[in-house]
Kinemage of the C-alpha trace (Angstrom):
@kinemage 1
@onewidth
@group {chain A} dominant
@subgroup {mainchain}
@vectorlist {calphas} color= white
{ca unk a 1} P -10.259 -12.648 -1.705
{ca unk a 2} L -11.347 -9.600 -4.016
{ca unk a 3} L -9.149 -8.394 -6.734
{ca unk a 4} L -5.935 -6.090 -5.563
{ca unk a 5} L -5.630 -3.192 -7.836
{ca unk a 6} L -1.649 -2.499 -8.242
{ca unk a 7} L 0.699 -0.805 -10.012
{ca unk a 8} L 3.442 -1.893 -11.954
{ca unk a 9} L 5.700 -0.307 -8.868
{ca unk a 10} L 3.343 -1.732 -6.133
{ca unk a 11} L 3.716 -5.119 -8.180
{ca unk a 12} L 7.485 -4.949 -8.229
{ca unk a 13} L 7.258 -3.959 -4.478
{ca unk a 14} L 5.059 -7.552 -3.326
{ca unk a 15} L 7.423 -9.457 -5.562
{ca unk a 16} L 10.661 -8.009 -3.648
{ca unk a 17} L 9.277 -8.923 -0.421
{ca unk a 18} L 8.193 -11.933 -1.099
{ca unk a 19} L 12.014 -12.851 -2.987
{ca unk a 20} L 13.251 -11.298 0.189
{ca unk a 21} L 10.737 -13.454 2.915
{ca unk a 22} L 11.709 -16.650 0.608
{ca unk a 23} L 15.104 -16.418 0.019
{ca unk a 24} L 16.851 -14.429 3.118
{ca unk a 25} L 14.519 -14.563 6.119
{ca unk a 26} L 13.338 -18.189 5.309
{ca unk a 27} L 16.910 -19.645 5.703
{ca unk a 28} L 17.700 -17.750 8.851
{ca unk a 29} L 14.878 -18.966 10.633
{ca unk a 30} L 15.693 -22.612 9.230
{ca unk a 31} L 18.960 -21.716 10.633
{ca unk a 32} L 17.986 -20.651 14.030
{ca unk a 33} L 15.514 -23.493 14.300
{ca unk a 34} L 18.472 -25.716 13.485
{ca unk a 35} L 20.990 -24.173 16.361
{ca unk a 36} L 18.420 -24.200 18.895
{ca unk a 37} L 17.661 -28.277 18.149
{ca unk a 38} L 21.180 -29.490 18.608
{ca unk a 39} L 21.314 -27.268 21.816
{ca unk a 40} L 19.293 -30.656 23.315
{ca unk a 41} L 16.027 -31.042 25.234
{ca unk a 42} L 13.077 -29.478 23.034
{ca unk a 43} L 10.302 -29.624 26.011
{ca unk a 44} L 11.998 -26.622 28.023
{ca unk a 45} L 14.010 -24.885 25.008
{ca unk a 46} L 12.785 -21.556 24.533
{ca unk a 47} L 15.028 -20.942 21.486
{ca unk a 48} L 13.199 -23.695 19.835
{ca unk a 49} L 9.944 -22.514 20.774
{ca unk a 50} L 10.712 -18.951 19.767
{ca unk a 51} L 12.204 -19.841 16.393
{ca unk a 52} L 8.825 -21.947 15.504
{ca unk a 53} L 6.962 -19.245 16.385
{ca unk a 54} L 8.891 -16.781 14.368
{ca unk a 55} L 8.427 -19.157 11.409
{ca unk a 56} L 5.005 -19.619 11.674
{ca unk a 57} L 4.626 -15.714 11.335
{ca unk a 58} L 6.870 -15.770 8.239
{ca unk a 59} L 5.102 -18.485 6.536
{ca unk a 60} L 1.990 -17.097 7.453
{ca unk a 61} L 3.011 -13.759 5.743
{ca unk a 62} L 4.671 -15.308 2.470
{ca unk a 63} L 1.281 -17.232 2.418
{ca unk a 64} L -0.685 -13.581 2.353
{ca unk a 65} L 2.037 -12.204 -0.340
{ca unk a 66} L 1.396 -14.934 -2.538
{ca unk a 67} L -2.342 -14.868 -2.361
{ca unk a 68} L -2.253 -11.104 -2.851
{ca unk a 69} L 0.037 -11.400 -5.714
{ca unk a 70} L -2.177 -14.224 -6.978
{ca unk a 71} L -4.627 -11.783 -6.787
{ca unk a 72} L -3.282 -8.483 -7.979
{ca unk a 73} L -4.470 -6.940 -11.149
{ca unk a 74} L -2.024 -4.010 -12.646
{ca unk a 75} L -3.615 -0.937 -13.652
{ca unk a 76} L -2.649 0.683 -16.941
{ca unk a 77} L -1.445 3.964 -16.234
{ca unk a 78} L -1.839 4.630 -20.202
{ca unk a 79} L -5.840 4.005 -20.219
{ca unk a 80} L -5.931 6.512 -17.181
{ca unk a 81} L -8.244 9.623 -18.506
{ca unk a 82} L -8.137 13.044 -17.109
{ca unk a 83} L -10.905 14.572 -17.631
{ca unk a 84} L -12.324 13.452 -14.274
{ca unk a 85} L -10.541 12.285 -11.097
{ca unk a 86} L -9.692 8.602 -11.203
{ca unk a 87} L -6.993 6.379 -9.661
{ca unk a 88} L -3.656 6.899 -10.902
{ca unk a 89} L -4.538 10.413 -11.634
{ca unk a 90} L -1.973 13.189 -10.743
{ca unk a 91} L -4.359 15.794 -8.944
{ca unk a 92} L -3.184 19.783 -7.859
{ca unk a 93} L -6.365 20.914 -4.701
{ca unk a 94} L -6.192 24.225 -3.389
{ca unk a 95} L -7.433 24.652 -0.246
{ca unk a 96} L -9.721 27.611 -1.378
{ca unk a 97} L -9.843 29.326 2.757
{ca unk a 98} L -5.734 29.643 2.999
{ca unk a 99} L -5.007 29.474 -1.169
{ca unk a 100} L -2.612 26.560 -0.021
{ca unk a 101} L -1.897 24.326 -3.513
{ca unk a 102} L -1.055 20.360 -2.860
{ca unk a 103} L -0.379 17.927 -5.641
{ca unk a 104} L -1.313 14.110 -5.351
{ca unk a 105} L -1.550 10.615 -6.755
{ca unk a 106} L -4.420 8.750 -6.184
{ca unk a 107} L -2.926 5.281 -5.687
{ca unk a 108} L -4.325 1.681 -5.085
{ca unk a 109} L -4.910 1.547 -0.926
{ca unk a 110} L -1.948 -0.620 -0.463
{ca unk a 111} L 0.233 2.080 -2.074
{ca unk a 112} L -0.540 5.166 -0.159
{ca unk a 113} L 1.979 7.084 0.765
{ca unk a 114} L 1.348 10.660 2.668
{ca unk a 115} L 4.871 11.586 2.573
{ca unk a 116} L 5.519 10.597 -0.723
{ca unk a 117} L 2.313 12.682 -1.743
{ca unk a 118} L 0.560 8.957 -3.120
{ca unk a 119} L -3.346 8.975 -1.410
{ca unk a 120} L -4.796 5.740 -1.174
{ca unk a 121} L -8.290 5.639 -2.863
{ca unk a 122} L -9.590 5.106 0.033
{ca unk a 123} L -8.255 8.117 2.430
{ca unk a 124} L -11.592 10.900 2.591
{ca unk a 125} L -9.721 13.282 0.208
{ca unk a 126} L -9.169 11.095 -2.566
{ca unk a 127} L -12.867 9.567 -1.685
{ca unk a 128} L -14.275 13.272 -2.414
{ca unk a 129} L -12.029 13.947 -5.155
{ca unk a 130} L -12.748 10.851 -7.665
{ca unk a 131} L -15.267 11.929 -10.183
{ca unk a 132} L -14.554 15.816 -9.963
{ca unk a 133} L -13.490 18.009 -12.667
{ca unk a 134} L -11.295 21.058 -12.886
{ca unk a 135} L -13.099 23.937 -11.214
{ca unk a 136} L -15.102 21.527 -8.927
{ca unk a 137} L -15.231 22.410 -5.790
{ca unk a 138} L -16.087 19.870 -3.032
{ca unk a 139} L -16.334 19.998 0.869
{ca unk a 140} L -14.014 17.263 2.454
{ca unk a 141} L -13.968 16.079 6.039
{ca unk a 142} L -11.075 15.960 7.199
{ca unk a 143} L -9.402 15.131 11.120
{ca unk a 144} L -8.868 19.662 10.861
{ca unk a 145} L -12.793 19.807 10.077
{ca unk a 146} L -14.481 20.872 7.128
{ca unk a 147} L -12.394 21.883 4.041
{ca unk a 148} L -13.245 23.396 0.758
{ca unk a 149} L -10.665 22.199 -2.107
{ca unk a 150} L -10.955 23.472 -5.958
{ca unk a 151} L -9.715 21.127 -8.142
{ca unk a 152} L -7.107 22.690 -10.269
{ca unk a 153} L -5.292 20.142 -12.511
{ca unk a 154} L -5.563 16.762 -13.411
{ca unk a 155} L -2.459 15.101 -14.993
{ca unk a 156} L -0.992 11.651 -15.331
């Protein structure tokens, strides 16, 4: 598996889960697994059979967490320069047709978060944005079309 770029929140976030997965959600499947056996014949219980299917998903996805967290390298938000767009960069675009201003972070791609104005590296603005400088000005396809952004500021 390549490396996962994280960071220190995004690392803190896999951990939770994965202390969540192992110590609630683990149990209550043992649990249910446990109920449906002493309810008698296996062959035609679908409780059973439901409750080893949910824990083969959940095992399945504490084995991903763990290899992703085995896996994850944290970025150093202190190394992060500014004179060029990077990851972990805090980035201000204006939309140079409608003079609209939006601030972002470019984020690792399990990070993003639209709403929470985080862009994954990999989204097609962030994509057109790393390596510009203030006053660049770069064409971005977008689902709208075609769109013209100045970079205005780029912060940590």
């Amino acid at each position: 598996m390549a490396v996962n770029y994280v960071t220190e929140e995004g690392l803190k976030k896999i951990k939770e889960e994965l202390s969540y997965l192992e110590g609630v959600e683990r149990p209550k499947v043992i649990n249910q697994i446990a109920e449906a056996r002493d309810k008698g014949d296996l062959s035609e219980n679908a409780e059973y059979d439901a409750a080893k299917e949910a824990q083969g998903h959940l095992e399945a996805k504490i084995a991903n967490l763990k290899i992703l967290l085995a896996n994850s390298r944290v970025l150093d938000a202190s190394k992060v320069d500014t004179s060029s767009v990077q990851i972990l960069n805090k980035v201000t675009i204006r939309n140079t047709k409608t003079n609209a201003k939006m601030t972002y972070t470019i984020v690792p791609e399990s990070e993003g978060d639209f709403k929470a104005g985080k862009l994954s590296v990999t989204t097609p603005i962030a994509k057109g944005l790393l390596g510009r400088k203030v006053g660049d000005k770069v064409d971005i396809k977008i689902p709208a079309g075609l769109v013209t952004f100045e970079v205005v500021e780029i912060s940590i």
